[in-house]
N, C-alpha and C positions, 0 to 999 in steps of 0.2 A: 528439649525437643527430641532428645534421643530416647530418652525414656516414654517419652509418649510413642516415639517409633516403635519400641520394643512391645508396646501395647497392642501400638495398629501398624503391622508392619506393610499391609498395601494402602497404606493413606498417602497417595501420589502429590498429593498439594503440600505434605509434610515434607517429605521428602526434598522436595523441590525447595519450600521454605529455610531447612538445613542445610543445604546446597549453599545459598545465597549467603546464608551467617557465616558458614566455612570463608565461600568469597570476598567477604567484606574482614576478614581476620587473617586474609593473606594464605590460606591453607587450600591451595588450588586444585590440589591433586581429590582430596578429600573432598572437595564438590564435586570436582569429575564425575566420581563415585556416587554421589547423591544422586545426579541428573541422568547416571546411565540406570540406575534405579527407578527413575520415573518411566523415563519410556521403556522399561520391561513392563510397565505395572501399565503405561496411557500410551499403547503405540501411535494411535493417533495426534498423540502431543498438542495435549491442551495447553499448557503451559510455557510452549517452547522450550523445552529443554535441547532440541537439537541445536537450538541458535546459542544458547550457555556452552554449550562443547564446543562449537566453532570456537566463540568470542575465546572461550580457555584455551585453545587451539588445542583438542582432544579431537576433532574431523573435521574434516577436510569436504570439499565437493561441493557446499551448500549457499547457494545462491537465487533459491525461494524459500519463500515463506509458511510455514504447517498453516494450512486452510482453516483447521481446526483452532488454533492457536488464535490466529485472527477473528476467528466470530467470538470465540471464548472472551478475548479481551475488548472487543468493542460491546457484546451482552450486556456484560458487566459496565461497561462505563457510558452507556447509553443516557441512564439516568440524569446524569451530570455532565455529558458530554459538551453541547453547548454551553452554559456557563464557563466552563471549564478554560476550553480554549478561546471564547471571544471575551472573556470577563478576567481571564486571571493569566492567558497565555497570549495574549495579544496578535491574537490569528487573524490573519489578514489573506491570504488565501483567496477566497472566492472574490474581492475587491478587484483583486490586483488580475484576477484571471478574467474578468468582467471585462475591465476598462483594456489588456491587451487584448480582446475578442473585439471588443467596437475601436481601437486603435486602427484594425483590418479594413474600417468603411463599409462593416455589414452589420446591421443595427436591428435583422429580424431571422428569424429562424424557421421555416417548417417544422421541424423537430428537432430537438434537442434531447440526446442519450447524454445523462449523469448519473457515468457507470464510477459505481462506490458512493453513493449520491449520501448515504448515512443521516443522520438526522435533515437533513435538506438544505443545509447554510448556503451551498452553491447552487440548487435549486432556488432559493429566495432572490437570488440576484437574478439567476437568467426568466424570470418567469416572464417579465413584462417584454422581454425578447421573442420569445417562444408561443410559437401559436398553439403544439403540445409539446409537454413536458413528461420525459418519461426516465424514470429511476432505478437503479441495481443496486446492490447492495448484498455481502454476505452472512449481516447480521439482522436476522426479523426484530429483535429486540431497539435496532435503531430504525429499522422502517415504517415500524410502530409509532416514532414521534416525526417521522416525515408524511406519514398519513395524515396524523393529526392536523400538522400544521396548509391541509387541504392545498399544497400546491403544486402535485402533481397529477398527470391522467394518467398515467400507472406505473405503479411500482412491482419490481419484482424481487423473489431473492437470486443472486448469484453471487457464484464462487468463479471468480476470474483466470484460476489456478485450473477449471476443469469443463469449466464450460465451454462445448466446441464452438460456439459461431454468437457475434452478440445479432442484435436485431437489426434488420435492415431498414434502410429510409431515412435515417436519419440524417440530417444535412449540417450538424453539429457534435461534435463527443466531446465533455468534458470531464475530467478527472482529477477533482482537488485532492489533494495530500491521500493517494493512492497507494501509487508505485513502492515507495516504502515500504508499506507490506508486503509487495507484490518481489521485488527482488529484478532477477533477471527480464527485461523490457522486451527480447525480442518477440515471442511468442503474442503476448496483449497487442502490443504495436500491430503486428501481423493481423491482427484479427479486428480489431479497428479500422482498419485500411481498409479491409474488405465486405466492413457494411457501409462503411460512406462511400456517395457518389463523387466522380472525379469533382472537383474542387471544393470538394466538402471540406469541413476546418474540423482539425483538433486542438485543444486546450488543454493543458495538463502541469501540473506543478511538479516536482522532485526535489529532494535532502541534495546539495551541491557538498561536492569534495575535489581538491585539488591534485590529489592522487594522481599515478598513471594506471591503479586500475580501475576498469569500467564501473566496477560498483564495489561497495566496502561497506560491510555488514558493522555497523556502532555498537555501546553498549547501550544504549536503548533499545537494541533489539530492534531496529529499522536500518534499512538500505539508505544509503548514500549513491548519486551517481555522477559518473563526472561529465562535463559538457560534452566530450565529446564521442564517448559512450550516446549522453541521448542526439547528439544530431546524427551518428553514425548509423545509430538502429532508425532514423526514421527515413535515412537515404535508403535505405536497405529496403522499409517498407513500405517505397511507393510516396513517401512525402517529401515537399518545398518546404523549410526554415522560412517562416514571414517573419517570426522574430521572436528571443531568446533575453529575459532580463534577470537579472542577480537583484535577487533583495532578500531582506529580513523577512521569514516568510511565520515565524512562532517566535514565545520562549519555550526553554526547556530546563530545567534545573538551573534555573536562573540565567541563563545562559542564551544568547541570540543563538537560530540555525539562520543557517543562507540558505536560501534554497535558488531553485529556478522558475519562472513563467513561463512557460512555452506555447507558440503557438505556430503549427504548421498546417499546410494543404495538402487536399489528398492530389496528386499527381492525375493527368487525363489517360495517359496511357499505361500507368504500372498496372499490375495482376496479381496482388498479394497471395502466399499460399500458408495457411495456417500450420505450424507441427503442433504433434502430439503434445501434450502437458509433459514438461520434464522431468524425471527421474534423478533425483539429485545423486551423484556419489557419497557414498558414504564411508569414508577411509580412515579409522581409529590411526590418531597419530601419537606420539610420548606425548605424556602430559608435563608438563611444564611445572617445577618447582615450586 
């Protein structure tokens, strides 16, 4: 790999690729090196290499996700996506988000936003609830097979990370296996709040960790959060806790995640105010042996 570097020395995917083999050979520092290589070359960071530097703890501050990084890697696994996780990952997800949404005693929808809606698996469920169904998502490559599968009244692209306001009307928002990419919750929460009307429902799954801190960046390169992280940020944003359940929500390297089922109301009286898209820190720390 290095000799091919010395060929192509801006081949950012290499780079990245030699990164990981350093990783996996225990030579920490020498990936560092790799990944701070990438984002000279992909500042945008396809690849996440900002979240390789955290996880090697080379910086600090970083508790979103590269926008970039996220459409890059769901583009790419669009093709296979469904199979993938209901054939071979045992995702269960939009079931479980389903049956805690009619658990509430509301069994139909004006509208229904499934925002990260991705090939449409959680679409498939809410459809016969939903009088419209309507979809987001920051990878056109996965809304291409949620088109297909004809079950929404529109879809859009977005980037959750930068989009100021989602759409209004909607009297349900749901978000299967999202947040994980997404990182820090306050900002999204915020902005959910204030396209539903007061007792409008949110639904939303998250990666559980037992941690005391609010969220904990994995080596899968997805967010962790802990419970009380998400009831905290949804007091905050104007919502009621209806009810919060622990289960096995995927596999992952053979490996059960827990995750959460959430399901809250939007408050009669709160006033959500949306901030600006966050500015991670970005603070080079030693790199670790």
């Amino acid at each position: 790999m290095r000799d091919a570097l010395a060929l192509a020395p801006d081949w950012s995917a290499g780079h990245f690729r030699l990164g990981e083999m350093l990783e996996a050979a225990g030579r920490i520092a020498e990936a560092v090196e790799c990944w701070r290589a990438v984002l000279r070359l992909d500042p945008e960071d396809r690849f996440g290499a900002t979240l390789k530097l955290a996880l090697a703890g080379a910086m600090s501050g970083i508790d979103i996700v590269p926008s970039t990084f996220v459409q890059t890697l769901f583009d790419q696994y669009a093709p296979e996506f469904d199979a993938a996780l209901v054939e071979r990952l045992a995702y269960s997800v939009p079931e479980r988000l389903l049956a805690a949404v009619l658990a509430t005693g509301r069994e139909s929808f004006a509208h229904v936003l499934d925002i990260g809606c991705g090939t449409g698996l959680m679409g498939e469920r809410m459809r016969a609830a939903a009088s419209f169904l309507e979809g987001m998502d920051i990878s056109p490559e996965m809304l291409k097979r949620a088109e297909a599968k004809r079950i929404y009244d529109r879809l859009t692209v977005c980037d959750l990370q930068t989009v100021a306001e989602l759409p209004k009307g909607a009297d349900l928002v749901t978000a299967a296996d999202v947040f994980m990419y997404i990182g820090a919750l306050d900002r999204v929460f915020a902005m959910v709040s204030s396209a539903l009307p007061p007792e409008g429902l949110f639904a939303f799954s998250v990666e559980r960790h037992e941690g005391p801190e609010a969220l904990m960046l994995q080596p899968s390169r997805r967010y962790a959060h802990s419970e009380a992280c998400v009831t905290a940020t949804l007091t905050a944003c104007g919502f009621e806790l209806l009810s919060l359940e622990r289960a096995m929500i995927r596999m992952d390297r053979g490996e059960p995640i827990e995750g959460l089922i959430v399901v809250a109301r939007r408050s009669a009286v709160h006033s959500a105010t949306v901030i600006e898209p966050p500015k991670p820190a970005e603070e080079e720390l030693p790199v670790p042996n």
